[in-house]
C-alpha positions as CSV (number, residue, x, y, z in Angstrom):
1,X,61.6,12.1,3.1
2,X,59.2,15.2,4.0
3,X,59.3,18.0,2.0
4,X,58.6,21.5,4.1
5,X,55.3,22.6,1.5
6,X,53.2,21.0,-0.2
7,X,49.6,21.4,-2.4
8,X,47.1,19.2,0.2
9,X,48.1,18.0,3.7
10,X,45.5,15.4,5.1
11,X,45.7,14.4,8.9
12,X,44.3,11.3,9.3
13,X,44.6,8.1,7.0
14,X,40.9,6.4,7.7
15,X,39.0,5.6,5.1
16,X,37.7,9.3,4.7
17,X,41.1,10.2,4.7
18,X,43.4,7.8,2.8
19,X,40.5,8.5,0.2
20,X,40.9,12.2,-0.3
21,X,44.6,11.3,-0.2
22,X,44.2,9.4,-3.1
23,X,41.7,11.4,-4.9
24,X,44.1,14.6,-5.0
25,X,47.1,12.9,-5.8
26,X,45.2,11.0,-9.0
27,X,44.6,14.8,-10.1
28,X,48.4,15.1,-9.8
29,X,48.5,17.5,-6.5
30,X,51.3,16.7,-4.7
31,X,50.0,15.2,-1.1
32,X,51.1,14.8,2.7
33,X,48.5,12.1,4.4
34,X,50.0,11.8,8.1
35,X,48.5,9.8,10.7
36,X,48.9,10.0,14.6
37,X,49.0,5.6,14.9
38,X,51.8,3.8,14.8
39,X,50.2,1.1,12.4
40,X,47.8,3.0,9.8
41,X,44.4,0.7,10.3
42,X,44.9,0.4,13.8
43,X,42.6,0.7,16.4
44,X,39.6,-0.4,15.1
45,X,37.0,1.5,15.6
46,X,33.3,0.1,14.5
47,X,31.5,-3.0,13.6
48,X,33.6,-3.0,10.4
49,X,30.0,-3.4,7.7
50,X,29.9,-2.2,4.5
51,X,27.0,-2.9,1.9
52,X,28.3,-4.3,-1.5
53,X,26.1,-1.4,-2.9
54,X,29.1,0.5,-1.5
55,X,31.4,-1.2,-2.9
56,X,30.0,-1.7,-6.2
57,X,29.3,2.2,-6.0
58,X,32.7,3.5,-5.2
59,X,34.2,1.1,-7.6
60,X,36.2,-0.5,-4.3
61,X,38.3,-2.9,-6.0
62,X,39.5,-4.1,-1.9
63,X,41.8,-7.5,-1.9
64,X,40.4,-10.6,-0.4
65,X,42.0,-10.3,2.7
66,X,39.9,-7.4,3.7
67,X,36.8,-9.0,3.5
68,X,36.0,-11.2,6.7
69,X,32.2,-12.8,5.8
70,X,29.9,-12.1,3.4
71,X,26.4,-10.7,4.6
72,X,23.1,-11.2,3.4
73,X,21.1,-10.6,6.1
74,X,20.1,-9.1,9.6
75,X,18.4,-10.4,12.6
76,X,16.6,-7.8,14.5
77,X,15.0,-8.4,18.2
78,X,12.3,-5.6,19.9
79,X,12.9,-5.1,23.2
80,X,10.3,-8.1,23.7
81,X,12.5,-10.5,21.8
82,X,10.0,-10.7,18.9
83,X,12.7,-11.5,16.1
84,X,12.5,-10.2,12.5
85,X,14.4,-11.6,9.8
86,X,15.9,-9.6,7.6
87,X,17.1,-10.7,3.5
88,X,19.6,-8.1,1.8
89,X,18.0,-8.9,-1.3
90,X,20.3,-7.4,-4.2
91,X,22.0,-5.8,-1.1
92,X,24.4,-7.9,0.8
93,X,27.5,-7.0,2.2
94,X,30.3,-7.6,3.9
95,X,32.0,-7.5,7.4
96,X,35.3,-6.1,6.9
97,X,38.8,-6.5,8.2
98,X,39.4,-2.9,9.0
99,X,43.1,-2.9,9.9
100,X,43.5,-4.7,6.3
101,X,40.9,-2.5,4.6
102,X,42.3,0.6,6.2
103,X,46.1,-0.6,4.8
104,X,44.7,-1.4,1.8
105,X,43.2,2.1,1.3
106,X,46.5,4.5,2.2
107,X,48.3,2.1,-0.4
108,X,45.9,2.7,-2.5
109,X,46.8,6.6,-1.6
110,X,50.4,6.0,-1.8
111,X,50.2,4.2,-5.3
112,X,48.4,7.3,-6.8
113,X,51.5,9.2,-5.7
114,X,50.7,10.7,-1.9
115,X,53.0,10.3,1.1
116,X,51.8,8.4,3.7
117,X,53.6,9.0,7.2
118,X,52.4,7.2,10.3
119,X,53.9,8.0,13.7
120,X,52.5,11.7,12.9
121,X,51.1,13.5,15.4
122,X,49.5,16.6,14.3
123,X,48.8,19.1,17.1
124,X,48.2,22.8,15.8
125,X,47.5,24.3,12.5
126,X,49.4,27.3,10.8
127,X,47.1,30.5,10.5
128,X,48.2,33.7,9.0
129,X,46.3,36.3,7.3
130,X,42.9,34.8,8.1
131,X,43.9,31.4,5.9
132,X,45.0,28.1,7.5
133,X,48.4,27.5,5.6
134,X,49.9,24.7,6.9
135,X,49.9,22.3,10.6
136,X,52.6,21.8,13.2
137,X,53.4,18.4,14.0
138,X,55.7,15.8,15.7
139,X,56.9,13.2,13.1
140,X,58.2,10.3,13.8
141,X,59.8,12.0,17.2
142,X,60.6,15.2,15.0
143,X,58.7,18.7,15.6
144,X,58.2,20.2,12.0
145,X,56.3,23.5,10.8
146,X,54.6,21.7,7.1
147,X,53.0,23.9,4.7
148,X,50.7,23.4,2.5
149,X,47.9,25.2,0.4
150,X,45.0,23.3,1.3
151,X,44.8,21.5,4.8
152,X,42.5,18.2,5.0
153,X,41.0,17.6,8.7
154,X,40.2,13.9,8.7
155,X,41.2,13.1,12.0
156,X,38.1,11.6,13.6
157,X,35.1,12.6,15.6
158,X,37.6,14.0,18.3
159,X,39.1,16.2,15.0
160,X,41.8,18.4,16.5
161,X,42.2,20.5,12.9
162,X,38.6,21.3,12.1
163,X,38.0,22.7,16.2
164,X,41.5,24.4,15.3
165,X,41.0,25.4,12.1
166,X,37.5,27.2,13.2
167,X,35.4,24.3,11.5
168,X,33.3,23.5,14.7
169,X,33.9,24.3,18.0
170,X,33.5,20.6,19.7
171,X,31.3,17.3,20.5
172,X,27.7,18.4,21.0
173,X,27.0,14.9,23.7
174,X,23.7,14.8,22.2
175,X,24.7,14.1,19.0
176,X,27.8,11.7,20.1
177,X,27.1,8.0,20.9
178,X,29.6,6.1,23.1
179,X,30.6,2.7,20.7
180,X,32.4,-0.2,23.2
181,X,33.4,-3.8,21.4
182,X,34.7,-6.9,21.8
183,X,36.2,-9.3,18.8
184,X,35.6,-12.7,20.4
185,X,36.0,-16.1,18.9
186,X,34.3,-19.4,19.9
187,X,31.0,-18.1,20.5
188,X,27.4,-19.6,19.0
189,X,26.5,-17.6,16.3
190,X,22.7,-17.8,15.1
191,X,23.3,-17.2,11.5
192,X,27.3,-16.6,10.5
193,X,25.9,-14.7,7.3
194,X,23.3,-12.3,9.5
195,X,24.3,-9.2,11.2
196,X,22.5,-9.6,14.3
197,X,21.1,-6.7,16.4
198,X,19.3,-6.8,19.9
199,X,17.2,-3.2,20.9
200,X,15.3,-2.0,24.5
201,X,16.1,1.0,26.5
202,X,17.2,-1.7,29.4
203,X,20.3,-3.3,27.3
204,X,21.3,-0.2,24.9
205,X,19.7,3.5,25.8
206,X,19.3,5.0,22.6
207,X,21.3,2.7,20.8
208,X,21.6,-1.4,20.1
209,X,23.5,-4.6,20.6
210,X,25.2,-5.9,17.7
211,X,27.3,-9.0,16.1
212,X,28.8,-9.0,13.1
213,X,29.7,-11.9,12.1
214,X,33.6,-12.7,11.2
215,X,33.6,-16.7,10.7
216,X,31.7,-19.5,12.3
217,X,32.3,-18.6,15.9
218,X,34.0,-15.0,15.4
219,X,32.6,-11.7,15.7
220,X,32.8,-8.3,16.7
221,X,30.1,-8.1,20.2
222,X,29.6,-4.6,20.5
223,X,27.2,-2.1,21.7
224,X,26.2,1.9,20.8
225,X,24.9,3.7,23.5
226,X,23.8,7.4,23.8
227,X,27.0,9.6,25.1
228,X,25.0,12.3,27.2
229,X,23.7,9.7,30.1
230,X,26.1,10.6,32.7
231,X,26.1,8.3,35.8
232,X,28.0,5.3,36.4
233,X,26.8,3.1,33.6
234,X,29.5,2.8,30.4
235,X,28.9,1.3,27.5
236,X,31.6,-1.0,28.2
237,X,29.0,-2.3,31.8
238,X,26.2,-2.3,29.4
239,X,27.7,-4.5,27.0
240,X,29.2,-6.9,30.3
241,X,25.7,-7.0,31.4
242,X,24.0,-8.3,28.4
243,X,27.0,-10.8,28.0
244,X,26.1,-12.3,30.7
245,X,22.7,-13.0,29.8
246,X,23.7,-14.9,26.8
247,X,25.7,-18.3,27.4
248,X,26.3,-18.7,24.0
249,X,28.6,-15.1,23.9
250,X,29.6,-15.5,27.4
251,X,31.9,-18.8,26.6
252,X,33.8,-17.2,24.2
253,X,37.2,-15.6,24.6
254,X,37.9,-12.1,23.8
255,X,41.0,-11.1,21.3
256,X,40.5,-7.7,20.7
257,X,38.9,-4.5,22.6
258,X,38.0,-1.6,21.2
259,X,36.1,2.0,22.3
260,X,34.8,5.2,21.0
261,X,32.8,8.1,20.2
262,X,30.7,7.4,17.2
263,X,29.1,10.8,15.7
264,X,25.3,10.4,15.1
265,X,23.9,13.9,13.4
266,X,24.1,17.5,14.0
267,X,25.6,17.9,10.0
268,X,27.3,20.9,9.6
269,X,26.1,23.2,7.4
270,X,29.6,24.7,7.0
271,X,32.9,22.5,6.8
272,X,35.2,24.8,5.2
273,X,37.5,27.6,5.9
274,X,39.9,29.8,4.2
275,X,42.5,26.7,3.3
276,X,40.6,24.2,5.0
277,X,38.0,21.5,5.4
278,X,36.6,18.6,7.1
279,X,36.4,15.3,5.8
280,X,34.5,11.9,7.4
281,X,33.8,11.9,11.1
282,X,35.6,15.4,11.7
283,X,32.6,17.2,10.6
284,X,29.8,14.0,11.5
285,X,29.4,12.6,8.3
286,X,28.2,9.2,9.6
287,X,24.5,7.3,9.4
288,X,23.3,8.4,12.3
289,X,20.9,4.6,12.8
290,X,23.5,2.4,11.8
291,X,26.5,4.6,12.8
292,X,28.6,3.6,9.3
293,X,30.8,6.3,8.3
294,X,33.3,4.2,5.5
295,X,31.0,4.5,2.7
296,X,30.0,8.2,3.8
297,X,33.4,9.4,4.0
298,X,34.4,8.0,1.0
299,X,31.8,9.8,-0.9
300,X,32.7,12.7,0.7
301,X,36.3,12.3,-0.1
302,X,35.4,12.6,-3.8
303,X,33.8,15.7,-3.4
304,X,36.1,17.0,-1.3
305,X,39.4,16.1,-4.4
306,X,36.9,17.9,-6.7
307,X,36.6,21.5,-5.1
308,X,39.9,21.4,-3.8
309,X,41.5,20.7,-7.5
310,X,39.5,23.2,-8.5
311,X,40.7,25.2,-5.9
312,X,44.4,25.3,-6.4
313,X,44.2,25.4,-9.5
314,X,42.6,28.6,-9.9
315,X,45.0,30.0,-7.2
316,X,41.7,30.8,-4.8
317,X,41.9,29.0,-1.5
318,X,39.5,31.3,0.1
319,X,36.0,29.5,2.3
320,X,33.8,31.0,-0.6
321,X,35.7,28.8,-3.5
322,X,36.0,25.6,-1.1
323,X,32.2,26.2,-0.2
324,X,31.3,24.3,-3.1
325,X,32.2,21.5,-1.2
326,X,29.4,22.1,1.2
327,X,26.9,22.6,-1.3
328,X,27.6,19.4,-3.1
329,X,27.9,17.5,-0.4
330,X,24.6,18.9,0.6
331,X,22.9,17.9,-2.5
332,X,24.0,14.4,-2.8
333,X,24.5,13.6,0.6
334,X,22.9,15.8,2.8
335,X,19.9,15.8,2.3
336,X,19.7,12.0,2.8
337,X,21.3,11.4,5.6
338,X,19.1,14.7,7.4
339,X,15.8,12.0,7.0
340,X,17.8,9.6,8.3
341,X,18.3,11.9,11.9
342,X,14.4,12.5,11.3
343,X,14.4,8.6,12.0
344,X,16.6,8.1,15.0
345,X,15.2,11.0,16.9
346,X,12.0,9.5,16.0
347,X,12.9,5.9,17.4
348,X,14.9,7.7,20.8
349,X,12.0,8.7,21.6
350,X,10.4,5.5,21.7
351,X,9.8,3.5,24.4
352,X,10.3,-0.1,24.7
353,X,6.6,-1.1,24.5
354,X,6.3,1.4,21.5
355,X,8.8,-0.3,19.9
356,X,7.4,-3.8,20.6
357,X,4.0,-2.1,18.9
358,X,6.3,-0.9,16.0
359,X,7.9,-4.4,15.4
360,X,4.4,-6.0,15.0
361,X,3.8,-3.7,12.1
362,X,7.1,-3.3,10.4
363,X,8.5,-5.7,7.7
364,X,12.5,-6.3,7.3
365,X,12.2,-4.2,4.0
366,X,10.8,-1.4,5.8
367,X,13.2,-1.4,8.4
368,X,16.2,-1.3,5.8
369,X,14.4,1.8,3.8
370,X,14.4,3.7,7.3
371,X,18.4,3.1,7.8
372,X,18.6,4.6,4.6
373,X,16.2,7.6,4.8
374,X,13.2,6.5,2.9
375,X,9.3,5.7,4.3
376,X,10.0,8.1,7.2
377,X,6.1,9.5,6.7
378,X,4.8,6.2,6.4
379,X,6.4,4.8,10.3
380,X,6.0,8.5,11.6
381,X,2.6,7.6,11.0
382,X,2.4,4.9,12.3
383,X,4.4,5.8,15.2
384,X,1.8,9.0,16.1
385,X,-1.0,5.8,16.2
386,X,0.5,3.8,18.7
387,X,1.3,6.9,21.1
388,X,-2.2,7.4,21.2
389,X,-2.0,3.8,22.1
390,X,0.1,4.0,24.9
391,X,-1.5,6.7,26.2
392,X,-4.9,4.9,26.2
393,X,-3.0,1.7,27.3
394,X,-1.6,3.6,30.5
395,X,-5.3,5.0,31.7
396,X,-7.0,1.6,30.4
397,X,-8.8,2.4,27.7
């Protein structure tokens, strides 16, 4: 069933990677995606949103069964509980199904010609004469030596290959978020068709609340949380805690738990080596407000098929070919998602009565141009005017 070489090995079949899988083999590469789970889609690891931008965008032609609820809105609470109502006008989206979306995707992969493999646990990378050619893995119970000409690291935000590989050395904490969630059904719901997002320093340091709505009385309860606080407090107590202060969550069952480290900057500037890159959360390519990484990855994954065609077939697999990849990706995504980090830092620095100030001021439109990098000078503005108001606030002026 496995072949010992091959043109592209991918590890990891999430969206990022069951994407690149596909994108390589549609060029008619021959391609190895294996992934470490027993069930490709499985865990789940995020809120599961994605904008129909996105999917108009990548042309995401996903069956039925993937989508969970249509979106066309948010709810967001300041720390004070002031509530803004949000209206994806033109913009809506959807709550996904992951483990069906994620499925969807590596057939996708496998119907453009790519071998899928789960049950593939890929532990080392092959490196001789300066080039990564090829990873050592254990497939389904069987140790194998696979080569290939170009190796994909799309493994996640704990990416074995790229620290292997030479892509980045590890997690930077300050720049990793600690993601806990609950699927629960039989909850009250404010508005099944709203994402719904609580902030405040006192029920999610440097990060938010969220439900994302899956039906009438299911969603996904989570919370994001920043991963450098130390002490005894887990995302997982945070989340318990605030449960507790809402009956209408509290009576609800849970049927699904899931954890993790969500990536939330620090973009490399470099993601290649000789016979290598990173694709997706390997090398942070995530929103660092909202912590979305699907649509991100997928764009990535395009780029990624691109340089690497190019690649092989000019027979030059060396870091200064495959650095096109970074340049692209760079230019259209970059760049972007860099005034996006300008925002979060920017709002982590806030404190809760700053952001009560900030919620006065802002409108829903201007809080979905900031999650997408746009109007940053306009709120850093703004922002710089009410820290002189706190600071005349806390001598009483």
């Amino acid at each position: 069933m496995i072949d010992n070489e091959y043109d592209v090995i991918v590890v990891g079949c999430g969206p990022g990677g069951s994407s690149t899988a596909k994108e390589c083999a549609k060029r008619g590469l021959k391609v190895l995606a294996l992934d470490r789970n027993l069930e490709i889609g499985t865990p789940v690891r995020c809120g599961e949103g994605l904008s129909e931008n996105s999917v108009q965008t990548l042309g995401l032609d996903m069956p039925n069964g993937a989508k969970a609820q249509k979106i066309k809105g948010a709810i967001v609470y300041a720390p004070d509980g002031r509530r803004i109502k949000i209206a994806f006008k033109g913009t809506e989206g959807f709550v996904l199904e992951r483990k069906m979306f994620d499925k969807w995707l590596a057939m996708e992969a496998g119907r453009a010609g790519a071998m899928t493999v789960p049950k593939s646990n890929v532990y080392d990378v092959i490196i001789e004469d300066g080039y990564v050619k090829g990873v050592k893995a254990n497939v389904m119970g069987k140790d194998m030596e696979i080569r290939a000409k170009i190796i994909v690291a799309a493994d996640g935000v704990e990416s074995v290959i790229a620290r292997k590989a030479g892509i980045k050395s590890g997690k930077n904490p300050m720049f990793v978020d600690s993601g806990f969630q609950y699927e629960m059904v039989g909850i009250d719901i404010e508005d099944p068709h709203s994402i719904i997002l609580y902030f405040g320093n006192k029920i999610a340091p440097r990060g938010y609340v969220w439900i994302f709505p899956k039906g009438k009385d299911v969603a996904n309860v989570g919370i994001g949380i920043a991963g450098n606080l130390g002490g005894e407090m887990t995302a997982k107590k945070y989340l318990d805690k605030w449960i507790e202060t809402q009956p209408g969550i509290k009576k609800g069952s849970i049927i699904e738990v899931n954890g993790g480290c969500i990536p939330v900057g620090n973009f490399l500037k470099n993601m290649v080596v000789n016979g290598c890159l990173g694709v997706g959360d390997s090398v942070n390519q995530v929103n660092p407000i909202h912590g979305g990484g699907i649509a991100e990855s997928i764009k990535a994954s395009r780029i990624a098929a691109d340089v690497i065609d190019k690649a092989i077939k000019s027979g030059d697999l060396s870091s200064s070919v495959l650095s096109e990849y970074n340049e692209r990706w760079w230019k259209e995504r970059g760049g972007t998602l860099k005034n996006v980090e300008k925002v979060r830092e920017m709002f982590e620095k806030m404190s809760d009565e700053e952001m009560n100030d900030l919620g006065e001021v802002l409108s829903g439109e201007d809080l979905v141009d900031l999650a997408h990098g746009k109007n940053y000078a306009k709120v850093a503005k703004i922002y710089a005017k009410f820290k002189v108001k706190g600071i005349r606030r806390k001598i009483g002026i």
